[in-house]
Backbone bond lengths (Angstrom), bond angles and torsions (degrees), N, CA, C in turn:
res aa  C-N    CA-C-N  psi(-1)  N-CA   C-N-CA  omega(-1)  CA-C   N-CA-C  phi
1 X - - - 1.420 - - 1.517 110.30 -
2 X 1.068 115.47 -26.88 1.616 115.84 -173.68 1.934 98.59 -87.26
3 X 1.206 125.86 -21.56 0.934 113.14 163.22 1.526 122.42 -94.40
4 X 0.941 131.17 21.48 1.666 149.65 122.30 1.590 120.63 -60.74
5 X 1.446 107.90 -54.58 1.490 97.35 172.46 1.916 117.28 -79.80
6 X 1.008 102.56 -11.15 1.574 107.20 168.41 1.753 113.48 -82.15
7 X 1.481 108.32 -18.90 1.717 79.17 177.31 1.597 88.07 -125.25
8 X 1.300 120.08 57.94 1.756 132.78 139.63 1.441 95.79 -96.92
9 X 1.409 101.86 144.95 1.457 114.70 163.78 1.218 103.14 -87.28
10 X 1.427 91.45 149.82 2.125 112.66 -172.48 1.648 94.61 -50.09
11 X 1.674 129.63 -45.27 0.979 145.56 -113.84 2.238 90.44 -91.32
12 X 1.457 90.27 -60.70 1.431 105.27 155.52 1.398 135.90 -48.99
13 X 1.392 100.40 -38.12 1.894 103.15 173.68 1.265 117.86 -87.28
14 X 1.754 117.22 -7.07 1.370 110.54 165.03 1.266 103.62 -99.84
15 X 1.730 147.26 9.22 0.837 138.14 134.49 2.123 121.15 -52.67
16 X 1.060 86.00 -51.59 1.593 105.33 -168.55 1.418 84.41 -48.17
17 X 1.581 122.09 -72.83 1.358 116.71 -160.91 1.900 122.53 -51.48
18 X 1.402 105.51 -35.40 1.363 111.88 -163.68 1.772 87.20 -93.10
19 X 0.954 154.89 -2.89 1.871 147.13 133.73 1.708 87.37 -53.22
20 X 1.401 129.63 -97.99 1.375 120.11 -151.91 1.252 103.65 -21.78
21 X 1.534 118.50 -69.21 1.603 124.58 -158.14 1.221 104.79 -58.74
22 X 1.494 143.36 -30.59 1.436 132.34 154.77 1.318 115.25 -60.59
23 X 1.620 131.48 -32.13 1.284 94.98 -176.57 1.427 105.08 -96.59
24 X 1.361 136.54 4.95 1.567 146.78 145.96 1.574 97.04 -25.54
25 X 1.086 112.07 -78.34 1.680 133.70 -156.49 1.134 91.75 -76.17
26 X 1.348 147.11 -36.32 1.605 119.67 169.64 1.653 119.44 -65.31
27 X 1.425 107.68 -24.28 1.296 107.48 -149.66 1.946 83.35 -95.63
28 X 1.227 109.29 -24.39 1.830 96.15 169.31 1.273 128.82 -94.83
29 X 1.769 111.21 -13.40 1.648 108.30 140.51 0.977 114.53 -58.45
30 X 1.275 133.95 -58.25 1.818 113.57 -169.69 1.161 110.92 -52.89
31 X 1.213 135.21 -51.03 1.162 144.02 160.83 1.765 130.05 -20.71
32 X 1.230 94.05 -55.81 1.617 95.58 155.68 1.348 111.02 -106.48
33 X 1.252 137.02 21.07 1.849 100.62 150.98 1.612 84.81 -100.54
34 X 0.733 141.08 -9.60 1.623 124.74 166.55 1.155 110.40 -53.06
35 X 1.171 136.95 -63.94 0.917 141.38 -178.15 1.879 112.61 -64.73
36 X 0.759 117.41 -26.20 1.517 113.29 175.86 1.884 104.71 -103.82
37 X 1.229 95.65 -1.18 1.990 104.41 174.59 1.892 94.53 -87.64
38 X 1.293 112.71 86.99 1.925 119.15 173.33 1.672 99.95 -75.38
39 X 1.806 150.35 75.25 1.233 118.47 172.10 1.683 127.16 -48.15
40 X 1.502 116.18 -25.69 1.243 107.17 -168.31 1.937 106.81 -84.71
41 X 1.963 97.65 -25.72 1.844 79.27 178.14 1.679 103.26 -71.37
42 X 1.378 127.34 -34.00 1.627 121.32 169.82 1.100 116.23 -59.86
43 X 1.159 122.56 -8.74 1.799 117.05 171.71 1.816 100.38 -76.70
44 X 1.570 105.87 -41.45 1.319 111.26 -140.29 1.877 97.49 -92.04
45 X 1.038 111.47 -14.53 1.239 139.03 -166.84 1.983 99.39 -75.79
46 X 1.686 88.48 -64.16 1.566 99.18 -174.99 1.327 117.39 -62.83
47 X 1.668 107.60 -35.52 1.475 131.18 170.85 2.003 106.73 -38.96
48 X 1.437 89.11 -74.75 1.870 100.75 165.78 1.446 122.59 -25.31
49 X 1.553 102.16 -59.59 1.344 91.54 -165.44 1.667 99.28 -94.67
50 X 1.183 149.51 29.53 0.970 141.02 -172.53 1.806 99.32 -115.80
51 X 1.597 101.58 -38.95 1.694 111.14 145.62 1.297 121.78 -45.35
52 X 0.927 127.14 -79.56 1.373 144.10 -164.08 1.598 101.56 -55.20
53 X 1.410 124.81 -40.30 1.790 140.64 170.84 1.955 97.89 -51.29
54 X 1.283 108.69 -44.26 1.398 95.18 -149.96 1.592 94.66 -97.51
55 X 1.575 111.34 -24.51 1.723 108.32 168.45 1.312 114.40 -75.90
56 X 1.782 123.51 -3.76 1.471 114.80 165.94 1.365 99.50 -90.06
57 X 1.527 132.39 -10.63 1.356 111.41 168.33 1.092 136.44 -85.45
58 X 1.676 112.27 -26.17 1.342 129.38 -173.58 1.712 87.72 -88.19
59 X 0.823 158.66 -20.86 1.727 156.24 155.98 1.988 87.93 -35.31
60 X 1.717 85.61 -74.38 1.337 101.58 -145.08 1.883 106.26 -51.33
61 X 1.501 120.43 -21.67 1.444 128.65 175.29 1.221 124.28 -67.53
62 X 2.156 100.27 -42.35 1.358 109.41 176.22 1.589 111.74 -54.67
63 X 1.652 114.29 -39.32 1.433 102.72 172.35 0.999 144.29 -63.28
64 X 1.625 104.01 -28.17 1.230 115.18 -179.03 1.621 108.86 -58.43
65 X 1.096 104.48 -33.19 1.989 117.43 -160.30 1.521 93.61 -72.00
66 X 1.781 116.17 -61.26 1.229 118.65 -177.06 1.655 114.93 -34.47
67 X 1.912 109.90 -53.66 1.814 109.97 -176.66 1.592 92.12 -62.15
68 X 0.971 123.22 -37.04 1.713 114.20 -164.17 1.741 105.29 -57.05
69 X 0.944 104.73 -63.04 1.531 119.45 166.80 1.053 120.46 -37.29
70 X 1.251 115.48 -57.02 1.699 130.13 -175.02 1.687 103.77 -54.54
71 X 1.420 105.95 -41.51 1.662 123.62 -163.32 1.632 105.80 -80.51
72 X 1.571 118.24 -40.55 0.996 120.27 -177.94 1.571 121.82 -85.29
73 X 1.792 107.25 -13.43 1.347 110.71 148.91 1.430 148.26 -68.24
74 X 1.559 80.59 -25.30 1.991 90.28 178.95 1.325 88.16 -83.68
75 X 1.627 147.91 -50.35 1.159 142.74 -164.65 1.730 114.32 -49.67
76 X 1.280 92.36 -44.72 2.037 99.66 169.84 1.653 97.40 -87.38
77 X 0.926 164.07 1.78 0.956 149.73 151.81 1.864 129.10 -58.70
78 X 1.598 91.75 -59.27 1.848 121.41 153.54 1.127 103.65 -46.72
79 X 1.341 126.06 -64.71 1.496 107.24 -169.59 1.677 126.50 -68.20
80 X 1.490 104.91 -36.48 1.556 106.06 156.97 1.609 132.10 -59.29
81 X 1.435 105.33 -26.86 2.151 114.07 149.73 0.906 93.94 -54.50
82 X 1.548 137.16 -63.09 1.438 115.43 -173.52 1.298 130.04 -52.43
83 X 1.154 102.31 -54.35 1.571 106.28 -165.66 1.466 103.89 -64.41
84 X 1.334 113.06 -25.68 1.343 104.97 -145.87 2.124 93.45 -91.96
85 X 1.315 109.64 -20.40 1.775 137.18 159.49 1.720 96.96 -49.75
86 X 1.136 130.72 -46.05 1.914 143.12 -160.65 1.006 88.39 -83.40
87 X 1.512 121.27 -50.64 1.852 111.07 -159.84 1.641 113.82 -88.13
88 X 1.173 116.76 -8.11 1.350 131.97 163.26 1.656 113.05 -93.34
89 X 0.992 130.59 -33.66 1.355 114.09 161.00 1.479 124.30 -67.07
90 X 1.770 97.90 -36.71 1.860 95.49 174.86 1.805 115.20 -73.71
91 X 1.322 102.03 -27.65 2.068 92.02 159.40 1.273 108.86 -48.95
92 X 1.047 117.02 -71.73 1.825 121.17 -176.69 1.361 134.46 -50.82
93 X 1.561 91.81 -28.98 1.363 97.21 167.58 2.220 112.49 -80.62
94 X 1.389 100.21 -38.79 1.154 95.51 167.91 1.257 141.42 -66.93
95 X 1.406 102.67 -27.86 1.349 125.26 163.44 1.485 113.28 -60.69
96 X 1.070 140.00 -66.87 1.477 151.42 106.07 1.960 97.09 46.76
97 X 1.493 101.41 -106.71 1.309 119.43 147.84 1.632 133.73 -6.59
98 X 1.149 121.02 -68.14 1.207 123.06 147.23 1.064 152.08 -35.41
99 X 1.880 113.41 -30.54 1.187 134.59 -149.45 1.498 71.07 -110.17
100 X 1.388 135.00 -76.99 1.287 124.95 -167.05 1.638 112.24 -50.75
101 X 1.308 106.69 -36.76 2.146 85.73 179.58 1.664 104.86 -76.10
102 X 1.281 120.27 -14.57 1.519 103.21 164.85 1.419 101.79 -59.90
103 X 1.363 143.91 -47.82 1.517 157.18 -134.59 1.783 93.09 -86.68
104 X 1.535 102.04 -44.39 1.477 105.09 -164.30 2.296 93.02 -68.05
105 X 1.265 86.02 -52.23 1.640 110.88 -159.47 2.375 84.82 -51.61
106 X 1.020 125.32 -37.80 1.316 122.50 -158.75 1.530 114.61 -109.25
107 X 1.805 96.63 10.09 1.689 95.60 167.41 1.884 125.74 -74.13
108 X 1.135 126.54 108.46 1.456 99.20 178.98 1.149 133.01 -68.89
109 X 1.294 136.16 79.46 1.536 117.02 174.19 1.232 118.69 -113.56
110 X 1.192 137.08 154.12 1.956 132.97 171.59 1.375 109.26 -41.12
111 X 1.027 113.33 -45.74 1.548 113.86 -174.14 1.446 111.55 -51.79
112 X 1.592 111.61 -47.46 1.558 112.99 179.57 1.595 100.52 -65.39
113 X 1.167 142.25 -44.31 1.273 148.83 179.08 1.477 97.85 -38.10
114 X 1.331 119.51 -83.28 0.613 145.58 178.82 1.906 112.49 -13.54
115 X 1.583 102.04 -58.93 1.228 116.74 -172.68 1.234 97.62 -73.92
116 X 1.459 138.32 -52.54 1.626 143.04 171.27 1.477 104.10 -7.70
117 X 1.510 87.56 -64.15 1.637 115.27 -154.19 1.914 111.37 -60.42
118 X 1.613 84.80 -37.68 1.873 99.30 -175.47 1.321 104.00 -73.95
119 X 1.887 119.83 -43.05 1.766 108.75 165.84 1.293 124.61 -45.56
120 X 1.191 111.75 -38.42 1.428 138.36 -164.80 1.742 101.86 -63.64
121 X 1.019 83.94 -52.07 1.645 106.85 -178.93 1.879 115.42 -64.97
122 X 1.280 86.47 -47.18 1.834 84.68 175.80 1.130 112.97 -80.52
123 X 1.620 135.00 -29.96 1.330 131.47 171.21 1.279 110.65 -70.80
124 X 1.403 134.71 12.43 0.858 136.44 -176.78 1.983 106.11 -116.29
125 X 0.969 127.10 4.35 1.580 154.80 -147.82 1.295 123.77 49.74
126 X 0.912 131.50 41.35 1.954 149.03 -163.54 1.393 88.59 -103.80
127 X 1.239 136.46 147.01 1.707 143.75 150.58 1.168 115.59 -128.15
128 X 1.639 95.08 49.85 1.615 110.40 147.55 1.635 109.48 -99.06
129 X 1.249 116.49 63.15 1.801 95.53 162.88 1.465 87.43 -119.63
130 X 1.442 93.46 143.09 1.474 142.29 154.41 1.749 117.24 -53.69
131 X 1.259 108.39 144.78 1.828 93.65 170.83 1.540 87.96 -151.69
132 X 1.363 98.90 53.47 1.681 85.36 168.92 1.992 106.39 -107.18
133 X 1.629 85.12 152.26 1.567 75.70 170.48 1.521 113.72 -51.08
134 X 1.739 95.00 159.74 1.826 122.04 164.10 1.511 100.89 -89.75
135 X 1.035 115.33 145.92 1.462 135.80 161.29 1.802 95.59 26.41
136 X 0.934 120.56 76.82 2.108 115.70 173.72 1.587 105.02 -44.07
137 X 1.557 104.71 -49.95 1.637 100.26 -156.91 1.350 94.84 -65.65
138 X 1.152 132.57 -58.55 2.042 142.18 -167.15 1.526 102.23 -42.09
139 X 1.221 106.92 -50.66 1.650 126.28 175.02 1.414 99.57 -51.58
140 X 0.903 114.34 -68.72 1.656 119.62 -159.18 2.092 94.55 -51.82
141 X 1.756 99.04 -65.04 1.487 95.49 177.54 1.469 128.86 -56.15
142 X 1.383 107.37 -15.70 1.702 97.65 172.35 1.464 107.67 -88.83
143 X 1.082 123.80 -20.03 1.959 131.40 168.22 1.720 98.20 -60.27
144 X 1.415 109.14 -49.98 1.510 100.36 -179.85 1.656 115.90 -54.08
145 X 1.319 103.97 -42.07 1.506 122.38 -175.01 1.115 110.67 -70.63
146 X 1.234 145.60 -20.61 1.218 156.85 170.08 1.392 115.00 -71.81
147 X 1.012 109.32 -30.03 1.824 125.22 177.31 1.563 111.86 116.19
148 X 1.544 129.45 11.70 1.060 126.63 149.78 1.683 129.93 -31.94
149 X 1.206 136.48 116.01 1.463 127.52 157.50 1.321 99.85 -69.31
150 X 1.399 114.07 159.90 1.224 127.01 164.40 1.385 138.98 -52.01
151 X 1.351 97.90 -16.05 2.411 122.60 -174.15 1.707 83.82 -99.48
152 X 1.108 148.61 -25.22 1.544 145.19 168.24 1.523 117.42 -74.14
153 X 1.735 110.01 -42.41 1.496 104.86 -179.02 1.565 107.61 -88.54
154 X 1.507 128.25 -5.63 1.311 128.13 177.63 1.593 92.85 -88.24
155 X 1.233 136.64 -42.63 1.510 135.76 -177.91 1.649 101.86 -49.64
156 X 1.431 110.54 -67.06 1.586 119.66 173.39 1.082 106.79 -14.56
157 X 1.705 102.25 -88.85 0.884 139.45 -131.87 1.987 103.56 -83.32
158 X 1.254 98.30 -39.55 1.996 100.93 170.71 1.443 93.95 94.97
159 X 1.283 118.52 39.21 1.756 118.91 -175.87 1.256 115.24 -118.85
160 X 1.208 126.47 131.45 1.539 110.63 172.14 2.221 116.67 -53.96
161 X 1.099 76.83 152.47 1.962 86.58 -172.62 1.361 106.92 -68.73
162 X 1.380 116.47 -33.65 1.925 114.50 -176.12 1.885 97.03 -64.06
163 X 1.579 111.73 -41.51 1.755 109.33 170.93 0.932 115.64 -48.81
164 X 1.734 118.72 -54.70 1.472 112.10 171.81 1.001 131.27 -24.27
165 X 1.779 105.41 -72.46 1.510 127.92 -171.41 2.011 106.85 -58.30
166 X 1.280 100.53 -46.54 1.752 98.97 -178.04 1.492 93.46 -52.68
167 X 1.405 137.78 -88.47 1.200 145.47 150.57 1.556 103.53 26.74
168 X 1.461 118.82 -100.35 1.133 124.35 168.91 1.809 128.35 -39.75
169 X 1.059 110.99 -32.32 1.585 132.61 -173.35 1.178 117.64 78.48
170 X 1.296 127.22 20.42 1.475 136.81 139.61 1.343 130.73 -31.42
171 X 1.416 116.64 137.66 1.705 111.47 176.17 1.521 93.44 -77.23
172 X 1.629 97.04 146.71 1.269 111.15 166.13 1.583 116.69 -69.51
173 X 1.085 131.40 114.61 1.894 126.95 166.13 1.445 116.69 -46.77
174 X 1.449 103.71 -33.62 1.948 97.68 178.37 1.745 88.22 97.28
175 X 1.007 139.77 -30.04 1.481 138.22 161.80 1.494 131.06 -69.12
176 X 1.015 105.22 -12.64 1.511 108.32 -173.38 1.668 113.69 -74.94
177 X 0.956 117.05 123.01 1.858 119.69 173.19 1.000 110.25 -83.54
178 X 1.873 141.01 168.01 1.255 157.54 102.97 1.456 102.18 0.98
179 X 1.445 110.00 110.02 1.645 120.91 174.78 1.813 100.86 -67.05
């Protein structure tokens, strides 16, 4: 054997040696990342965060739904202030309303008699009823009294607004038009 290693050249056997020692050192790296290569904690690892990914999303949806909700509650909420603002002004306003046709219904004058008498008369088959206004001016002042402005009882009423105001005894503004 020594005359085997005597007719290698030096040149070759320090090749030979420095191949072994590389494949030495490959074969004890593999060796330890094998050993530090865990597939089941990298299974279990990726597993985690692939959990943890989809419970930060389903978090992140539940919120979204909650502001949605939140937004679409105050929105029906406002609108029921509203509505519920409409249905209290139309009591008052009806109420309002009422109080003056009792006012109209409890004026005495002939003229209303008068008209009684002409319903009275046509429901009776006569086609004598009348449809002229009762008393305009009294009318006009219980519309004022009622809470009419004067640009509302000339609208009603199809009167110019300076009539109104004389009517009422108001100064004229100098603005008022022909209703």
């Amino acid at each position: 054997m020594t005359s085997f290693i005597g007719d290698i050249h030096p040149f070759v056997l320090v090749l030979f040696v420095v191949g072994f020692g590389f494949t030495m050192r490959r074969a004890a790296h593999r060796r330890w990342r094998g050993r530090k290569y865990d597939p089941i904690g990298t299974a279990t690892k990726e597993l985690a965060l692939r959990q943890a990914s989809s419970a930060a999303q389903l978090s992140k949806h539940e919120v979204e739904l909650h502001d949605i909700a939140r937004v679409a509650e105050a929105k029906l909420q406002t609108k029921l202030a509203v509505m519920d603002e409409m249905v209290l002004q139309a009591d008052r306003e009806i109420e309002r309303l009422e109080a003056l046709l009792e006012e109209i219904r409890d004026v005495p004058t002939p003229r209303l008699a008068e008209f009684r008498a002409d319903i009275a008369a046509a429901e009776d088959g006569s086609d004598s009823f009348d449809n002229s206004p009762v008393e305009p001016d009294q009318f006009i002042r219980l519309l004022r009294q009622s809470g009419y402005n004067p640009e509302e009882i000339a609208n009603a009423t199809k009167r110019p607004v300076a009539d109104i105001r004389r009517i009422l005894g108001e100064p004229d503004d100098g603005q008022s038009d022909a209703a």
